[in-house]
N, C-alpha and C positions, 0 to 999 in steps of 0.2 A: 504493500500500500504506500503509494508516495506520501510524502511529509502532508503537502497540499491537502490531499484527500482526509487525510488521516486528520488532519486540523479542522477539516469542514465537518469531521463526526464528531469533532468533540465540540465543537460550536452547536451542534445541530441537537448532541445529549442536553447541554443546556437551554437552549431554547425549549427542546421536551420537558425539561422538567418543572421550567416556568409557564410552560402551558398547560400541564396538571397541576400546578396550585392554585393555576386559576379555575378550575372544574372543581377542585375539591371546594375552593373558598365561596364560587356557584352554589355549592349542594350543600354548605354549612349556613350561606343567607338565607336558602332555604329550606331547610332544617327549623331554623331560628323563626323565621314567618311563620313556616305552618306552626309550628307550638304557640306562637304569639294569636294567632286569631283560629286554632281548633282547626286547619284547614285539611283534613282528611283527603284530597286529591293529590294536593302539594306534596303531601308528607307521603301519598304511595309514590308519587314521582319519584323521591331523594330517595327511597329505601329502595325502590327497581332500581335505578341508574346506578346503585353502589357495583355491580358488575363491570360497569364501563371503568371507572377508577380501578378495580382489581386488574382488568384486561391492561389500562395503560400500565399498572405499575411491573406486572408480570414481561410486558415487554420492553420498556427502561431497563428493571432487573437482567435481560436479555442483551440488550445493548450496552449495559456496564460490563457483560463476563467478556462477551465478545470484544470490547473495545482491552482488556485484561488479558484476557486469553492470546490475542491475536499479535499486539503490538508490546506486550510487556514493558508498560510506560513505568518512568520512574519521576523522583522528586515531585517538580509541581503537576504534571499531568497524572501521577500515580496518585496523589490527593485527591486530586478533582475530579476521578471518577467514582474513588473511595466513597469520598464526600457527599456528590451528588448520589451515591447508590442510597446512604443513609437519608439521606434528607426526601428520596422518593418512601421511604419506611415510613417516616416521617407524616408525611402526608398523606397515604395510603391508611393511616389510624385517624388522621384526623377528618377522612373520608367515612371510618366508622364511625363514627364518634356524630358526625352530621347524622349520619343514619339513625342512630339511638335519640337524639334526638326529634326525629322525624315522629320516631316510633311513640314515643311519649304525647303527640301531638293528639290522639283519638280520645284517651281516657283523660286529659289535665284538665284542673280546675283553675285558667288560671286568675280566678276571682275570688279566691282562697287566702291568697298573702300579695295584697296587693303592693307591698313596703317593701319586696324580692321586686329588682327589677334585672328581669333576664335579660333583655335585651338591650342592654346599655352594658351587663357584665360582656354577652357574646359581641355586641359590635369593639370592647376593648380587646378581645383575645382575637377578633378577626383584624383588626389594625396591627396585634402584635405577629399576626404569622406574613400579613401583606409584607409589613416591614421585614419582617426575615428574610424574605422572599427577594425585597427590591436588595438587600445587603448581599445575598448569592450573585442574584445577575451583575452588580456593581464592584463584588468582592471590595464591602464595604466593611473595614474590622472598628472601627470605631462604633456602628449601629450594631454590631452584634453584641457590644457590652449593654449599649444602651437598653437593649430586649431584655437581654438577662436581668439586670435592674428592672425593669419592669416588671416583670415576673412576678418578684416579690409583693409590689402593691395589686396584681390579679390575687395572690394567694392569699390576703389580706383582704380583700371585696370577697372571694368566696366565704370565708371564715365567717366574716359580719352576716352574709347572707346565712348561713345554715343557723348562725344563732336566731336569725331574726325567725326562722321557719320553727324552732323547736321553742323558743320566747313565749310567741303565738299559738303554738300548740297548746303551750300549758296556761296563757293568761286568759285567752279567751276561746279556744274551743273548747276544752276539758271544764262543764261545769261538772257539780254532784251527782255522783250516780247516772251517767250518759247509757243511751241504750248500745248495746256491744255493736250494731249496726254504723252508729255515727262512729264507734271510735274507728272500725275498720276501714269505713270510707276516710277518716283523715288519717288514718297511717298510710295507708295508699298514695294519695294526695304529698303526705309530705316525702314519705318515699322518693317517692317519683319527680317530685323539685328538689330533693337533693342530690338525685342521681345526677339530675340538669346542671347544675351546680357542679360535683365533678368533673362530668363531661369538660365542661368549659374550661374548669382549670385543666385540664389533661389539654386541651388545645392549647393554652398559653405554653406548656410546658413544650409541647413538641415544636412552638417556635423555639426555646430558648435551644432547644436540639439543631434547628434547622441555624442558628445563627453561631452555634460552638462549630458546627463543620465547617461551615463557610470561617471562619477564623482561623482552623484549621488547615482548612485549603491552600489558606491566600498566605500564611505566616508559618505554617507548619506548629499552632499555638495552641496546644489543649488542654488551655486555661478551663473553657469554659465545658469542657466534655466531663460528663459522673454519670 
């Protein structure tokens, strides 16, 4: 394979991989929609379409061995396919993670705790993976700390959130003697928004992943990798 060629496939892996963040970060906005307004369409859309995300990452994964296998790159081109392989992993979960979401969207009440605002948590953990994102294609090492630092105040808004749902639980759903019926519908309910809650933090985390490789990559610097 001439150099030439061989540089137009590794340009070509990264453009692949920033055009599945943008499908995943598609089926995470709506993921995040259908739970916000109950939209049962929406939400079968995201959980069928999680096979197209498996399909692209399954062949990514195929064009990192191949690119591995064939031209046995070192230094910075052995990072950057490394890298990119992990950050399609990356994504690939946070493909699920949309999908559980989605899933949540049939049974939620979300008129239940209305002082949880999901959607202000998920539009901050979709800004943290955008920016991840824009820091690979830039091999930006500075925004990849800044992510990581972020992190920290996402895991901090989850936190507040799960006390607010369990706070609520006990001040005012739980009066004296509740029929076992209501208490089941609200463990459900809370269940089910703190799994949402997870989720979300599991997405800010797999940018903080997507921004340790790309530092990685670009520095050989695995500061930010655990």
């Amino acid at each position: 394979m001439a150099r030439e060629s061989y540089q137009e496939k590794l340009d070509d892996l990264r453009d692949d991989v920033l055009y599945m963040s943008e499908l995943v970060l598609e089926r995470l906005r709506d993921g995040l929609d259908a739970l916000d307004r109950k939209d049962e369409e929406l939400a079968r859309t995201v959980i069928e379409g999680d096979h197209e995300i498996n399909q692209l990452y399954l062949d990514l994964e195929q064009d990192c061995i191949d690119l591995l296998a064939l031209q046995q790159p070192v230094a910075g081109d052995l990072r950057f396919i490394a890298s990119s392989f992990k950050v399609i992993t990356d994504l690939e979960r946070i493909g699920d993670l949309a999908t559980n979401l989605a899933g949540y969207a049939e049974d939620a009440d979300q008129d239940r705790y209305p002082d949880v605002d999901v959607q202000s948590l998920g539009d901050a953990v979709i800004a943290m993976v955008e920016d991840a994102m824009m820091a690979y294609a830039e091999e930006d090492t500075d925004a990849c700390f800044d992510i990581s630092d972020r992190d920290d105040e996402i895991d901090e808004l989850c936190e507040r959130a799960s006390q607010t749902v369990v706070r609520d639980l006990i001040e005012r759903e739980v009066g004296p003697d509740p029929p076992q019926s209501e208490i089941e519908a609200i463990m459900q309910d809370v269940s089910r928004l703190l799994l949402t809650i997870r989720d979300l933090e599991r997405v800010g985390d797999h940018a903080v992943n997507i921004s340790a490789r790309t530092l990685y990559m670009v520095e050989s610097d695995d500061e930010l990798i655990y």
